[in-house]
N, C-alpha and C positions, 0 to 999 in steps of 0.2 A: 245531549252531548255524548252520549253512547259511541256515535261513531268516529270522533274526535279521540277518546279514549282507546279503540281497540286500534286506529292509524297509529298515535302514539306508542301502543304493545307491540304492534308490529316493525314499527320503525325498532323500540328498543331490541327488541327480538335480534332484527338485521345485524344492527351495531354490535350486540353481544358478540353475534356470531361471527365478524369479521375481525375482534377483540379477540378471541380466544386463539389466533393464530399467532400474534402478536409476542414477542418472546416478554419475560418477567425482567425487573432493571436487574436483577442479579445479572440476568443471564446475559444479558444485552451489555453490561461495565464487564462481565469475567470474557467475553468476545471482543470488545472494544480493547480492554488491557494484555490478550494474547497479542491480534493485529497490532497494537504502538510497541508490544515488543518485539514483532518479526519488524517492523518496520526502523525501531532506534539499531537494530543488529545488520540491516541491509544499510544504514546510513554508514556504522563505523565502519563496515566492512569495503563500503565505494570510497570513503576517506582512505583507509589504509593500502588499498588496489592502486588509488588516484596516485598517492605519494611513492609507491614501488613502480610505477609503470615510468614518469616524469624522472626518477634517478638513472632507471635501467634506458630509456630514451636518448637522456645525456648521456650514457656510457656509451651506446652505441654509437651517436652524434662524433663521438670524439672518438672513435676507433675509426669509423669510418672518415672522418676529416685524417687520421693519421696515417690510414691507409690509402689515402686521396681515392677515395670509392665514391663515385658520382649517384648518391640514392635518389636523386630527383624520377629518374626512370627504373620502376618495381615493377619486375614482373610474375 
């Protein structure tokens, strides 16, 4: 069974060694918890964009309806 055992070494060997690139759970939850926070700060910020673009859209909507300005054709 010699050579059953050193295939085994070798495989463990392998594994090791494509394991040690592998980041640690620290590191991998303190990278995962930056990303959900650039990610929850890109959400509020497309919320607060979204809700300023749709006020200032109707404002424009009704200046232009006031100044009967035909926007259908932008060029």
């Amino acid at each position: 069974m010699p050579q059953i055992d050193r295939k085994f070494d070798d495989l463990r060997e392998e594994i090791n060694g494509k394991i040690d690139h592998l980041p640690t759970k620290e590191q991998y939850y303190k990278r995962e918890d930056k990303t959900m926070g650039e990610l929850k700060k890109i959400r509020e910020e497309l919320a607060t964009t979204g809700n300023l673009y749709k006020k200032t859209n109707k404002r424009v909507d009704r200046i232009d309806k006031h100044l009967d300005i035909d926007t259908s054709v932008v060029f």
